[in-house]
PLY file of the C-alpha trace (Angstrom):
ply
format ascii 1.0
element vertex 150
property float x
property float y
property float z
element edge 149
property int vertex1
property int vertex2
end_header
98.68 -12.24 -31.99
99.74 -9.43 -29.88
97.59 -10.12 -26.93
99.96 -13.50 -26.13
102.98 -11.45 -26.81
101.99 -8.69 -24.64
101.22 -11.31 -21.57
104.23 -12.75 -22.09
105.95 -9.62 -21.48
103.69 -8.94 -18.65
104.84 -12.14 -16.77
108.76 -12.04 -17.46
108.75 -8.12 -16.13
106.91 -8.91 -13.25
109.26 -12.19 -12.65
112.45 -9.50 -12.88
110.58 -7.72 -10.72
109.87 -10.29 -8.09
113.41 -11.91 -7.67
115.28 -8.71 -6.26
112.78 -8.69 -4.07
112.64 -12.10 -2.86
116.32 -11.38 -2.33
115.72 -8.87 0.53
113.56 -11.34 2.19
114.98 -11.62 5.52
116.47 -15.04 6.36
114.24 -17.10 9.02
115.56 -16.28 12.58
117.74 -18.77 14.04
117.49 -19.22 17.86
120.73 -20.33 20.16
119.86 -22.10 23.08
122.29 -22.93 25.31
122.37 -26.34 27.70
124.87 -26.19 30.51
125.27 -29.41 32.29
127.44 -30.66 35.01
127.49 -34.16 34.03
129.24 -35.62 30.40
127.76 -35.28 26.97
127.47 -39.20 27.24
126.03 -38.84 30.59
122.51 -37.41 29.04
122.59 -38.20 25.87
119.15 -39.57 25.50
118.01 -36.86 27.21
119.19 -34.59 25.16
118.38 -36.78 21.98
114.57 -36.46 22.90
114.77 -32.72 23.65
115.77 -32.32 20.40
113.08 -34.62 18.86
110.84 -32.72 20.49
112.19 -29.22 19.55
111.89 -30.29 16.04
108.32 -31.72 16.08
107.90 -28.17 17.18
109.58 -26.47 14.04
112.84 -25.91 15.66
115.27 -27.90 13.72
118.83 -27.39 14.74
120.90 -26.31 11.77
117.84 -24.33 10.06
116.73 -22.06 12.34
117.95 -23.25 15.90
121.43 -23.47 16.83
122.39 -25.77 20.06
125.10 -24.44 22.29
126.18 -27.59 25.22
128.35 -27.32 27.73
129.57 -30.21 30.25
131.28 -30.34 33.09
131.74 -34.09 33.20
130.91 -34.04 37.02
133.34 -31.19 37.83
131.29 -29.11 39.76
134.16 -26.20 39.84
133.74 -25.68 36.06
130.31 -24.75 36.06
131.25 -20.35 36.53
133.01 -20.84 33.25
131.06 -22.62 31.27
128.37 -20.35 31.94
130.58 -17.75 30.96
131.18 -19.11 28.15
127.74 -19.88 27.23
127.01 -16.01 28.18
129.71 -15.01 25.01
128.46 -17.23 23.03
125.15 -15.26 23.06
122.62 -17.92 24.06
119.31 -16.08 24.20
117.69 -19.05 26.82
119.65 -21.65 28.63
118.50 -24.60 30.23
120.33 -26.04 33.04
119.43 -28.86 35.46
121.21 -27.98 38.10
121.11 -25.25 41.18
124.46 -24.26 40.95
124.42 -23.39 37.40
121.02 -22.48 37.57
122.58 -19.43 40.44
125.82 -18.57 38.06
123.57 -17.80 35.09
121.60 -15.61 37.50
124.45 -14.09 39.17
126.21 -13.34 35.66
123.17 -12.24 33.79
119.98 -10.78 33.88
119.22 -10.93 29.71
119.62 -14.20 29.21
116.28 -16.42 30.06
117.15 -19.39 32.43
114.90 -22.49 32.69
116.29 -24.64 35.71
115.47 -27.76 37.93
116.44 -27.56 41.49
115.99 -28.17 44.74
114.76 -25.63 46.39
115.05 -22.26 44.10
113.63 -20.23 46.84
116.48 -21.45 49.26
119.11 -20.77 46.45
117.56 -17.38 45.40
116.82 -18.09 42.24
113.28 -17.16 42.20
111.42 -14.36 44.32
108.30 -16.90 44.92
106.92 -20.37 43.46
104.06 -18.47 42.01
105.63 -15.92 40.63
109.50 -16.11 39.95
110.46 -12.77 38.46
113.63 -11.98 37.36
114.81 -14.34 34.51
114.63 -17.81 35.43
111.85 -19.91 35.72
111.59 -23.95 36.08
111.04 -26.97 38.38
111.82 -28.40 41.05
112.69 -31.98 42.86
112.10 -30.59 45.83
110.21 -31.78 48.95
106.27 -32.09 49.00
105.79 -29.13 50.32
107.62 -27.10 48.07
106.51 -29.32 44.66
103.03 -28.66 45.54
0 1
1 2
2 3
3 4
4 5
5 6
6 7
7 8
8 9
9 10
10 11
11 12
12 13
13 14
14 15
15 16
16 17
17 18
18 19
19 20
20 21
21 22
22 23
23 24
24 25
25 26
26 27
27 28
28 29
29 30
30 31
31 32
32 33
33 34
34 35
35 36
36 37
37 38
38 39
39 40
40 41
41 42
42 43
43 44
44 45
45 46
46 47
47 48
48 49
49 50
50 51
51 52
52 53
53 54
54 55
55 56
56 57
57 58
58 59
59 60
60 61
61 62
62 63
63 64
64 65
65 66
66 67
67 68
68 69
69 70
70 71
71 72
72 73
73 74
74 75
75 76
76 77
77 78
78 79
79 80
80 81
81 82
82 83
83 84
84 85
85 86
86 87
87 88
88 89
89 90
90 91
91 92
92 93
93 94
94 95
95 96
96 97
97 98
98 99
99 100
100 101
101 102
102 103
103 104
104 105
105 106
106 107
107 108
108 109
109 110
110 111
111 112
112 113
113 114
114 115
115 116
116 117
117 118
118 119
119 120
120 121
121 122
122 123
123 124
124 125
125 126
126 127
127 128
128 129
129 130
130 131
131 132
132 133
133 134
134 135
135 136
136 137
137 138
138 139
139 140
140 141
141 142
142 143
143 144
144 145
145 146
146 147
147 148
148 149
């Protein structure tokens, strides 16, 4: 009779035990990426929609451990330095933007935050040191002619 007494005291201490802790577990990271475009939210929509969808069949589900931080400029090119500004204070860690000019901003305003662009010609615009290897902090594609997709 004392053995089930004495288990049963064995498994509520180490219960008390376990909770504090499970308490200092940290919390699962939560990762801000930031989307700066220069059309309207309306304007890529589905776009984004899918990038989402796709974030999430990944394990990134926003409002559990991914936050989303867009920006539009609703195809006014001349807010595009300070809505990368913004996106800069709001602490993004990566930012994708498909677009040269904000694409260049990011670069010119930062050189922590990762940058994942599609333009033109980023060897033209500066954003990347050469096609095969970028360096710096932005990487990405481009629409470019032949001779520069290749």
């Amino acid at each position: 009779m004392v053995q089930p007494q004495r288990r049963k005291w064995i498994i509520g201490a180490s219960v008390l035990l376990a909770v504090p802790l499970a308490a200092l577990a940290q919390p699962a990271r939560r990762f801000r990426v930031g989307l700066l475009y220069g059309s309207s939210r309306e304007g890529v929509a589905s776009e984004m929609a899918n990038f989402l969808a796709r974030l999430e069949e990944m394990g990134y589900v926003q409002g559990k451990n991914l936050e989303i931080v867009a920006r539009f400029a609703d195809g006014v090119p001349a807010r595009i330095p300070e809505l990368a500004r913004d996106l800069l204070e709001q602490h993004v860690e990566v930012v994708f933007v498909p677009n040269t000019q904000g694409a260049v901003e990011l670069q010119r305003l930062s050189e922590r935050v990762a940058i994942i662009f599609i333009s033109g010609d980023p060897l033209k615009a500066g954003l990347v040191v050469s096609l095969a290897h970028p360096g710096r902090n932005a990487t990405g594609f481009t629409q470019g002619a032949l001779t520069i997709a290749a």
